[in-house]
C-alpha positions, 0 to 999 in steps of 0.5 A: 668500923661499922656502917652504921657508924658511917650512916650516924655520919651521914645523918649528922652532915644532912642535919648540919645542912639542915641547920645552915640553911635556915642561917642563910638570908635569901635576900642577900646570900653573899653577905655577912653570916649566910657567906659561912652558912653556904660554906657550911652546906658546901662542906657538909655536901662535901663529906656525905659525897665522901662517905658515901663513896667511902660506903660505896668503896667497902661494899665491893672490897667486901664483895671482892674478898668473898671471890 
């Protein structure tokens, strides 16, 4: 696949960060809604680490194909 395919993954994840965070309630961040909001942003975290090893990972296969 392609890597902008990968970059609109990205995108979409640092969006989905975006959108929880404003559902989190600073005063109480371990109760009712926020609770699933920061599970949210954890998994979100998650996949952008994840696809950016993944990027990372296809870049030196590429260069190690080329030698």
């Amino acid at each position: 696949m392609k890597n902008s395919f990968y970059i609109i993954l990205i995108v979409i994840a640092i969006a989905l960060i975006a959108y929880n965070v404003t559902l989190v309630n600073f005063n109480s961040p371990f109760e009712g809604d926020s609770v699933i909001a920061i599970i949210g942003i954890a998994a979100s975290l998650c996949a952008v680490v994840l696809l950016l090893i993944f990027l990372t990972s296809k870049k030196i296969q590429d260069r190690f194909n080329k030698n």
